[in-house]
SERO-4910 file (N, C-alpha, C, O; in steps of 0.05 Angstrom, whole numbers):
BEGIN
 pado doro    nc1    nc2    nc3   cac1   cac2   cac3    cc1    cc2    cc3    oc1    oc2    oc3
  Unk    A   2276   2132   1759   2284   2158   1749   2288   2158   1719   2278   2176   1705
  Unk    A   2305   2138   1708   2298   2134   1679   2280   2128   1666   2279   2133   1642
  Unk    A   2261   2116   1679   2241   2098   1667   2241   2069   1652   2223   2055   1644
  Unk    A   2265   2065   1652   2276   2038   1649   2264   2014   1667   2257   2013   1691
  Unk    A   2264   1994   1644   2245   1964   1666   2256   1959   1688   2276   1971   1694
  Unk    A   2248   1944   1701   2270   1938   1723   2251   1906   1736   2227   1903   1741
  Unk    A   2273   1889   1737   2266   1863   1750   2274   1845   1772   2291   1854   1788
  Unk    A   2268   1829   1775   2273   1817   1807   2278   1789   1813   2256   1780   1808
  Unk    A   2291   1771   1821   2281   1746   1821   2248   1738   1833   2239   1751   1853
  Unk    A   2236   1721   1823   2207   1719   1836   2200   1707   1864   2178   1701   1873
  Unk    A   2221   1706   1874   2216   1695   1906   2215   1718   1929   2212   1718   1953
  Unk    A   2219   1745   1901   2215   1757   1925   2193   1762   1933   2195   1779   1952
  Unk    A   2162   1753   1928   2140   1762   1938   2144   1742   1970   2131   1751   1989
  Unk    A   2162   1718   1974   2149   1705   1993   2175   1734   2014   2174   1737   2038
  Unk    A   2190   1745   2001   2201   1758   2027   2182   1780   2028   2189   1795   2046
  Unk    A   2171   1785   2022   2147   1815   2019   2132   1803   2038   2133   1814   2059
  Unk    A   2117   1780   2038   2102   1769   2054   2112   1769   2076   2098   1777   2095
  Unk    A   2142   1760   2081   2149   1748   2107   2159   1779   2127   2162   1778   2151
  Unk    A   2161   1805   2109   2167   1819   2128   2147   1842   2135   2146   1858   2153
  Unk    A   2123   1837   2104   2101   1845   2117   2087   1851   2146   2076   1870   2156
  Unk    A   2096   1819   2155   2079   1808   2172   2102   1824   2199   2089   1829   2219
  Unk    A   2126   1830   2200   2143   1839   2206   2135   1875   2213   2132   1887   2234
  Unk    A   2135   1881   2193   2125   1913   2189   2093   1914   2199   2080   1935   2201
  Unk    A   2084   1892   2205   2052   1904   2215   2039   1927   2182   2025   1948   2185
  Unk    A   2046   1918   2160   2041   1925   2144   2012   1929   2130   2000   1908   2124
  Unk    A   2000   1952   2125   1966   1943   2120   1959   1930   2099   1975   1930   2081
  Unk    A   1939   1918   2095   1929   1902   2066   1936   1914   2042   1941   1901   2022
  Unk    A   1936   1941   2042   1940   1948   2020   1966   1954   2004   1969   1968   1984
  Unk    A   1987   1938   2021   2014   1941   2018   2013   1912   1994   2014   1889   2002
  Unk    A   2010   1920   1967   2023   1886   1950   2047   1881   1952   2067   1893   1949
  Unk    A   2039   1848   1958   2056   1826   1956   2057   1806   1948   2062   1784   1958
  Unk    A   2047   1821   1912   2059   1800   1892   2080   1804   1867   2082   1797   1844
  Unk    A   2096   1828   1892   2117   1833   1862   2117   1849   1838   2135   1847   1821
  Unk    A   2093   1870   1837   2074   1876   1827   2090   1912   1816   2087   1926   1796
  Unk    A   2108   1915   1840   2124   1938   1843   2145   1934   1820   2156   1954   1810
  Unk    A   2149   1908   1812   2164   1907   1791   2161   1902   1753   2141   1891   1745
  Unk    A   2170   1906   1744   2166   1896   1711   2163   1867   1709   2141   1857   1705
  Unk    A   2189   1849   1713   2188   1827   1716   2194   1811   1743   2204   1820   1764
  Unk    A   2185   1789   1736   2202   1773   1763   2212   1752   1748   2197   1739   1733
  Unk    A   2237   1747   1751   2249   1728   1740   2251   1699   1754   2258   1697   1777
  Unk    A   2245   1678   1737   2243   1647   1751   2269   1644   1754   2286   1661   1748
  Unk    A   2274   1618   1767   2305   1600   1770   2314   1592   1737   2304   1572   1727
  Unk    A   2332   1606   1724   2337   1585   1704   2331   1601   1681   2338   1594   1659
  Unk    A   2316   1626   1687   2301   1641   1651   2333   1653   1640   2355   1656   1650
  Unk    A   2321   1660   1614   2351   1673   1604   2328   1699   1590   2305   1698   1581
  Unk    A   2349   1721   1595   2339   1736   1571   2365   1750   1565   2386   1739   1573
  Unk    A   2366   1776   1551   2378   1793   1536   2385   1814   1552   2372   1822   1571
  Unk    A   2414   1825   1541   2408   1859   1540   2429   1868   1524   2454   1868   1526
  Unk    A   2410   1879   1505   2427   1881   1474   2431   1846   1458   2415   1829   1449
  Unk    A   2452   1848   1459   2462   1827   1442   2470   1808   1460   2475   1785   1453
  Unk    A   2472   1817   1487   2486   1798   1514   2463   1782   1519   2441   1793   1520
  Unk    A   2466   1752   1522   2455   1724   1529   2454   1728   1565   2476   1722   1574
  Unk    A   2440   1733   1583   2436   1732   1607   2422   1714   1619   2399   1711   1612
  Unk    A   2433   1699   1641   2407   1675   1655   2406   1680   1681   2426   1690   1692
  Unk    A   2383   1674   1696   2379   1680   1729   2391   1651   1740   2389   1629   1730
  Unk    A   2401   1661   1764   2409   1626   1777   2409   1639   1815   2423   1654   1828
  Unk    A   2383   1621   1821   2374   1622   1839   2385   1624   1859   2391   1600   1863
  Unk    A   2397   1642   1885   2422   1626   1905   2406   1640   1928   2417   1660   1938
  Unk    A   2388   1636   1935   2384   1635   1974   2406   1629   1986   2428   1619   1979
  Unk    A   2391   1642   2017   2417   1643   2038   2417   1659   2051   2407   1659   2073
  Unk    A   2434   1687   2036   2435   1705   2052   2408   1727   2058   2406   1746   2074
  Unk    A   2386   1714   2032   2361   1725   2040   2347   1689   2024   2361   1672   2013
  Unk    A   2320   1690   2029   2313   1670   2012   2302   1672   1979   2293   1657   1962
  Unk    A   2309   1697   1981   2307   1706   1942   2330   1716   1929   2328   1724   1905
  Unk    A   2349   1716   1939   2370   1725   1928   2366   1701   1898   2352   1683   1892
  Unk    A   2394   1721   1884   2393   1707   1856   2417   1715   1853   2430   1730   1868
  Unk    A   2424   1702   1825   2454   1714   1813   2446   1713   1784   2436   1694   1773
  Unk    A   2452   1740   1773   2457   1742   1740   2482   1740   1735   2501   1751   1745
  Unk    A   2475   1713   1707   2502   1706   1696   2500   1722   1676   2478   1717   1667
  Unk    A   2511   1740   1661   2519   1744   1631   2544   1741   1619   2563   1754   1627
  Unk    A   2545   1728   1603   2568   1724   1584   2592   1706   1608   2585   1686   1620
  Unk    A   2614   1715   1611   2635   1700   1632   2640   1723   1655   2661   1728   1666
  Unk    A   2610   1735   1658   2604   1748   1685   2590   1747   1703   2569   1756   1694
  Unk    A   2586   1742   1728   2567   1733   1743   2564   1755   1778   2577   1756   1798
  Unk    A   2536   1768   1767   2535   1787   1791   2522   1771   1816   2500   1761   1813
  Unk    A   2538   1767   1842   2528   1747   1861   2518   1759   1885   2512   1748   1906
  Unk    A   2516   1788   1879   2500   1805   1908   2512   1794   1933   2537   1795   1933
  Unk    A   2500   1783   1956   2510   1773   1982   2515   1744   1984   2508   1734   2005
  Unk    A   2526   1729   1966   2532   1716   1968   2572   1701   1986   2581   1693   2007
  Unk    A   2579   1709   1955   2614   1710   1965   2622   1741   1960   2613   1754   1942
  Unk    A   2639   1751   1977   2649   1778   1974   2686   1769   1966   2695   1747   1963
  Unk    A   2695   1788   1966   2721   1783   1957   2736   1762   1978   2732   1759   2002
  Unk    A   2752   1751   1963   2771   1728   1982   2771   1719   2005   2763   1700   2018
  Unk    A   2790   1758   2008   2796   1759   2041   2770   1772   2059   2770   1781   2082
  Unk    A   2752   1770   2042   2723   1778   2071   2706   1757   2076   2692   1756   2096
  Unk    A   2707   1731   2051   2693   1703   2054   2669   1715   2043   2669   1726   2021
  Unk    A   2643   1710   2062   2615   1713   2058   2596   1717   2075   2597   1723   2099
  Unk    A   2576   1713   2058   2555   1737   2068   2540   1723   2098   2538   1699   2104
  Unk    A   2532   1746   2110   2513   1732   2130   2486   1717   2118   2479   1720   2095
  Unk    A   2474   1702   2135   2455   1687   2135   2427   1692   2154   2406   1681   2147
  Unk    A   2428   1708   2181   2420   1706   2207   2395   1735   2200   2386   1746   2220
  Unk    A   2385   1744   2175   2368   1756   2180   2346   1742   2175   2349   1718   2168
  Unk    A   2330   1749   2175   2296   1739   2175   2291   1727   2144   2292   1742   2124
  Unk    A   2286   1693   2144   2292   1682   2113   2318   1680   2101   2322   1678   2076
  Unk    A   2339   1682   2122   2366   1673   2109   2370   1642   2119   2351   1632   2131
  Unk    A   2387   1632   2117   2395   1604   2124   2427   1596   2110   2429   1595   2086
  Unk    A   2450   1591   2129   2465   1584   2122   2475   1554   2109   2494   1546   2096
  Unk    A   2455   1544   2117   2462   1518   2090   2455   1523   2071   2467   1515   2051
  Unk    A   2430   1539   2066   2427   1548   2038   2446   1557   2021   2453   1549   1999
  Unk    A   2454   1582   2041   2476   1596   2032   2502   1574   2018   2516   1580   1999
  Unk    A   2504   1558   2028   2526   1545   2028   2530   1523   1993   2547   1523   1975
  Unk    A   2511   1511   1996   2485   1511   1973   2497   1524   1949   2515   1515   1935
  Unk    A   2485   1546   1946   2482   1567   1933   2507   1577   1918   2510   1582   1895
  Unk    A   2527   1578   1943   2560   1582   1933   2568   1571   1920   2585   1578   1904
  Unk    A   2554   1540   1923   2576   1507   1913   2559   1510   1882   2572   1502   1863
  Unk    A   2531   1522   1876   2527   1529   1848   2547   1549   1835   2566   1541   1821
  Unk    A   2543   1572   1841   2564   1590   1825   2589   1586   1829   2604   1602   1818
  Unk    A   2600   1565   1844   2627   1556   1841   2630   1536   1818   2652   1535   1807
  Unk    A   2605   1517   1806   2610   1504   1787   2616   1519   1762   2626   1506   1743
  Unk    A   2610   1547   1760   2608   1556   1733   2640   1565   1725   2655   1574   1743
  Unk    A   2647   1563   1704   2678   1556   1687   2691   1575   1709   2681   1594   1721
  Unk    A   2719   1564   1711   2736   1574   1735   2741   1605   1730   2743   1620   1749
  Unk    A   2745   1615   1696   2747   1640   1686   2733   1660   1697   2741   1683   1701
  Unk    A   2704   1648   1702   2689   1670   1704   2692   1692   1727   2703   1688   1748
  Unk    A   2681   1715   1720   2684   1739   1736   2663   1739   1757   2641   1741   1745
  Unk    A   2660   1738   1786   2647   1751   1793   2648   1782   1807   2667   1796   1813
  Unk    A   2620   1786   1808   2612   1816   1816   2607   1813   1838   2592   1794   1844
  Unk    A   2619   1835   1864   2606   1828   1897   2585   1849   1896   2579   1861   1876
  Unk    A   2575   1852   1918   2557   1881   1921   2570   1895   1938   2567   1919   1939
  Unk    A   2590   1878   1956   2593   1903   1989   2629   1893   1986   2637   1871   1980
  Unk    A   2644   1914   1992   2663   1908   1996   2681   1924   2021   2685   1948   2026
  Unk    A   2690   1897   2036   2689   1907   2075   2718   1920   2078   2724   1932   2099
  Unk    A   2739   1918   2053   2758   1930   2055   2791   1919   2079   2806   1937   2088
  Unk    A   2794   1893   2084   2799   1891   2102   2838   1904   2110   2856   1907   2094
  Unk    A   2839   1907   2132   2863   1924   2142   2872   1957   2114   2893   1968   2110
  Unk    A   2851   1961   2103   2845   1993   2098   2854   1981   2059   2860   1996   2041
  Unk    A   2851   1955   2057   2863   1963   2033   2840   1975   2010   2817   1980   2015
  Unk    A   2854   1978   1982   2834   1985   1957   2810   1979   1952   2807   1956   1945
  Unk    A   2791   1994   1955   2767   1977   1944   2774   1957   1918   2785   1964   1897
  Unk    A   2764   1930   1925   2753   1921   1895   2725   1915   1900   2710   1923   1918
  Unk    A   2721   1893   1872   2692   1882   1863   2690   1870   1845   2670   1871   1830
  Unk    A   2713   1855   1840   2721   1839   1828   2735   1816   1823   2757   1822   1813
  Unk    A   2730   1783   1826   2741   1768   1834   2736   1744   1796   2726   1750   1774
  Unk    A   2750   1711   1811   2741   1702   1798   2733   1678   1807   2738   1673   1830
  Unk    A   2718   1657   1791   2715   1630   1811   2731   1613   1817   2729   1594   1832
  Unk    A   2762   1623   1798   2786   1601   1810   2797   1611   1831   2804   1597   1850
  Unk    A   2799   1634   1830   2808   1652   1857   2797   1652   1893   2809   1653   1914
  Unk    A   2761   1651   1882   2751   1651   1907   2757   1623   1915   2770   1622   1937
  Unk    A   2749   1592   1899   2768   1573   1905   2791   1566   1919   2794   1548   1935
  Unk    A   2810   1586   1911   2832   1585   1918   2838   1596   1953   2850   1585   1972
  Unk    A   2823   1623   1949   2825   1640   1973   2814   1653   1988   2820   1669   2006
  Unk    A   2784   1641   1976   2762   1646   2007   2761   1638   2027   2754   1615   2031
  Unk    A   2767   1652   2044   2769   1654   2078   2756   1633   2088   2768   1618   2103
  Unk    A   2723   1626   2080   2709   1617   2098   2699   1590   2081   2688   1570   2089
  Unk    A   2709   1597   2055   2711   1562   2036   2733   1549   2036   2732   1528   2024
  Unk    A   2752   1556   2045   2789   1549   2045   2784   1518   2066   2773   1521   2088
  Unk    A   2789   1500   2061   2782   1473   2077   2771   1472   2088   2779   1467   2111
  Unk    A   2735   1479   2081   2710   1467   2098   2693   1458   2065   2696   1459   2041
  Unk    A   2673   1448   2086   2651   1430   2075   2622   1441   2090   2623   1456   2110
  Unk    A   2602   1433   2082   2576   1446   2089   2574   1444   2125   2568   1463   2139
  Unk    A   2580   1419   2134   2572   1421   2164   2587   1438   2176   2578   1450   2196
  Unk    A   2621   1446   2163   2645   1470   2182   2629   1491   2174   2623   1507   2192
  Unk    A   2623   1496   2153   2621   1523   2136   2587   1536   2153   2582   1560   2157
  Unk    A   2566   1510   2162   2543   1521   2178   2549   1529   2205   2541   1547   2220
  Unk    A   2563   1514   2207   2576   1520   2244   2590   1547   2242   2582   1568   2253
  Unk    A   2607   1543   2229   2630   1577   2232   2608   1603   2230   2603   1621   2246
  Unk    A   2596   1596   2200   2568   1616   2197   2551   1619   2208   2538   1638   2200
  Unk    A   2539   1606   2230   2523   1611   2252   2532   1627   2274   2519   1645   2284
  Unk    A   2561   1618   2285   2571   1621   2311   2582   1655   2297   2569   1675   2303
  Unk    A   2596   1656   2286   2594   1684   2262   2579   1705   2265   2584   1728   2274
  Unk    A   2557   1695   2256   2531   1713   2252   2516   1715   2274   2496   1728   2269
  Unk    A   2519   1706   2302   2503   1715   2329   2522   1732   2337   2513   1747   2353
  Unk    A   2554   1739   2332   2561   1768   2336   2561   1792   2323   2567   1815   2329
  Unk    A   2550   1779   2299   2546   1809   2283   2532   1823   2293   2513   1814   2306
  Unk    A   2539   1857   2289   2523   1874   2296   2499   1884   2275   2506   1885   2251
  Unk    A   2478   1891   2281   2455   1898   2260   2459   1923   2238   2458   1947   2246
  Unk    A   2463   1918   2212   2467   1933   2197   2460   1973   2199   2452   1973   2175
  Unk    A   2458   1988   2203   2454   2005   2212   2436   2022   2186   2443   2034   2166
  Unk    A   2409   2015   2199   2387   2034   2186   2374   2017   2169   2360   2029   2152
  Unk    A   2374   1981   2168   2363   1965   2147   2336   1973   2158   2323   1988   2143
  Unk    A   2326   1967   2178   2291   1959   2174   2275   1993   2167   2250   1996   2164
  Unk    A   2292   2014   2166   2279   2036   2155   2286   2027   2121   2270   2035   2104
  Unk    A   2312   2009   2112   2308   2006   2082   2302   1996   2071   2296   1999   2048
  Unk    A   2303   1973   2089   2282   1945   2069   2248   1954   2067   2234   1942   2052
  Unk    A   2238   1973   2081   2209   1980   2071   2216   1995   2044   2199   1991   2026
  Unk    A   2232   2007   2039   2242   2014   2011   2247   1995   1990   2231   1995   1972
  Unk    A   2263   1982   1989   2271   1960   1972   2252   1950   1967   2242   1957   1945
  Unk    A   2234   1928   1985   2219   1912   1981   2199   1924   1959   2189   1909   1941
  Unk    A   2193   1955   1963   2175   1966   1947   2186   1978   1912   2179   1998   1899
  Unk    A   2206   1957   1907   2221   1970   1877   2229   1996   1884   2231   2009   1863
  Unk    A   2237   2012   1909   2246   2033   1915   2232   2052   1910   2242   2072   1900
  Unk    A   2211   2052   1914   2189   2061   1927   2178   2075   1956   2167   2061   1972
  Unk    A   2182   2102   1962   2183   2105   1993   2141   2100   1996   2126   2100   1977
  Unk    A   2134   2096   2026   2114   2084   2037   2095   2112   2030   2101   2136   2031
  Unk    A   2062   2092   2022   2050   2111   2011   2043   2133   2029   2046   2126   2053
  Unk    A   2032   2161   2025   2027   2180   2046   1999   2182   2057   1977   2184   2047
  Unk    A   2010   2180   2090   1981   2162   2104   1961   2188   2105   1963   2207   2089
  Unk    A   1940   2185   2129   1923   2208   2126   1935   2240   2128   1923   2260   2122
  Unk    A   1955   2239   2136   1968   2272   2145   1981   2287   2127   1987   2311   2128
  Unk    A   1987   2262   2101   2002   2279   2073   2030   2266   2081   2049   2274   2068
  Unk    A   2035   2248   2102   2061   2247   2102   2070   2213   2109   2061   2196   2125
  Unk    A   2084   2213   2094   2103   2193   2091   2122   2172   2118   2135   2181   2136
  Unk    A   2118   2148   2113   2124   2138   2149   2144   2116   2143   2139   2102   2123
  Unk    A   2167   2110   2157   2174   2087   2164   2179   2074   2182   2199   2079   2196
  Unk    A   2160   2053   2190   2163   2035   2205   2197   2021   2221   2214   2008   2209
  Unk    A   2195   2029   2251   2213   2006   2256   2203   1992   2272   2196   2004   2293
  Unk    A   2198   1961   2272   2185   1944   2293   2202   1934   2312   2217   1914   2309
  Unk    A   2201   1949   2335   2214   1944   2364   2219   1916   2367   2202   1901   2356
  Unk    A   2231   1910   2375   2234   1878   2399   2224   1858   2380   2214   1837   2389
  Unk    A   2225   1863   2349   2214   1848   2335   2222   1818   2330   2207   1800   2324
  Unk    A   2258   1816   2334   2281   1790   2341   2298   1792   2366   2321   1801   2370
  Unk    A   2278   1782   2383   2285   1789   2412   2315   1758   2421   2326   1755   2442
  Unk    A   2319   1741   2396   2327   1718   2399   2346   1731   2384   2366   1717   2387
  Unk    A   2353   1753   2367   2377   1751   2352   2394   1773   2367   2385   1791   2382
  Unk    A   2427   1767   2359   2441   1786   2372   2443   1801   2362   2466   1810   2363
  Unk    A   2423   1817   2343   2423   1845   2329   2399   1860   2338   2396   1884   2338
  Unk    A   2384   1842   2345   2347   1844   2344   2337   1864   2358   2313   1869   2355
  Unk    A   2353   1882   2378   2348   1901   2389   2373   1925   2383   2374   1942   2400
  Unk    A   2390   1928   2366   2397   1943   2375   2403   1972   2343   2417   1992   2338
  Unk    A   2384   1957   2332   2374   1998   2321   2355   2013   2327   2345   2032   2314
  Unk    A   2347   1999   2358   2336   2019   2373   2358   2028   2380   2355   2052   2376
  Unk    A   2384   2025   2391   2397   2038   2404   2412   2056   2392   2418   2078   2400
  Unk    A   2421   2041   2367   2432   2054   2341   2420   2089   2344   2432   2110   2349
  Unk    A   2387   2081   2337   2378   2113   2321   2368   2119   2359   2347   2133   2363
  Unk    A   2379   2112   2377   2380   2134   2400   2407   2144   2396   2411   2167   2388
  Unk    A   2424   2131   2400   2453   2146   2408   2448   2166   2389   2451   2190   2394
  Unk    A   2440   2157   2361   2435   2177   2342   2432   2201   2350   2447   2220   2351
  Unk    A   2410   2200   2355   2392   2226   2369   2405   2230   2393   2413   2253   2387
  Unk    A   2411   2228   2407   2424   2236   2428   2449   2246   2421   2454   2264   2437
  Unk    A   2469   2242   2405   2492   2254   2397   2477   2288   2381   2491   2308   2381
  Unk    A   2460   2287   2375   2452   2311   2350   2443   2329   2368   2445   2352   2361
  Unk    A   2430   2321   2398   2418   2343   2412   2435   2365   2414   2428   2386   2425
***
């Protein structure tokens, strides 16, 4: 809407690929990232303004996730959320909780000062939103880093994440996202489609149920 660049870490073409194949998507859907200005490697630095910025790679809770550091700020998307909520799932399609785990133990090395940025905040027993933490703090008082190590921290996050329930309305938005936010081109009728692929994670305990989600839906509206 601005016209402003806009960029990505570069791993996301292998998730374009992987949910492609997911979406029953046609050839003519690109998946090389192509939707975006840049794709940023593990490790590049650039600018904005006068601010020194670097990408630092953190899979896990998808397998392209990334974190921008700038200055003694660090935006970590799904990685760690505030304290008292721990972190992010792992259990969708290309996540992996050792990665994840991984991933954390990087942006935990960076100076204890630093700020991070969450993306989601779960609010727990009704209090204030924040979105704002730091790395001595999460140290100190993350839920699900508070005396574990990679083998507690895969176990808890597995057994965890087969009761989560399925985010409500992702596989109508990740055909968005994936496309730099982009809605799906307009097929022969002039009109515009999103895909949801049925029974697509018949192994996960989410894998069926935004079919049921966008029934009750519809069935509450009749």
């Amino acid at each position: 809407m601005t016209g402003a660049s806009t960029g990505i870490g570069d791993r996301v073409t292998e998730l374009q690929r992987l949910w492609k194949k997911i979406y029953n998507l046609p050839d003519t859907v690109p998946t090389d990232g192509s939707q975006w200005d840049h794709l940023f490697a593990d490790g590049e630095g650039f600018t904005i303004g006068e601010m020194e910025a670097s990408v630092l790679l953190s899979p896990g809770h998808t397998l392209s996730s990334v974190t921008y550091v700038i200055g003694n700020a660090a935006f970590v998307h799904d990685t760690v959320f505030m304290p008292d909520s721990g972190t992010a799932r792992a259990d969708f399609p290309g996540g992996d909780a050792r990665q994840l785990w991984r991933s954390i133990q990087c942006i935990l090395q960076l100076p204890s000062e630093t700020r991070l940025f969450t993306g989601h905040d779960y609010r727990p027993n009704g209090r204030t939103a924040c979105w704002e933490s730091t790395v001595a703090l999460q140290k100190a008082n993350n839920l699900h880093l508070k005396n574990s190590d990679e083998a507690k921290f895969v176990k808890f996050r597995s057994e965890r994440d087969r009761s989560l329930p399925m985010p409500v309305l992702i596989l109508p938005a990740l055909q968005v996202n994936l496309a730099g936010g982009r809605l799906p081109a307009p097929e022969t009728d002039g009109r515009r489609y999103l895909k949801i692929p049925l029974n697509a994670f018949p192994h996960a305990s989410w894998g069926n149920l935004e079919l049921r989600a966008i029934t009750a839906r519809y069935r509450n509206r009749r």
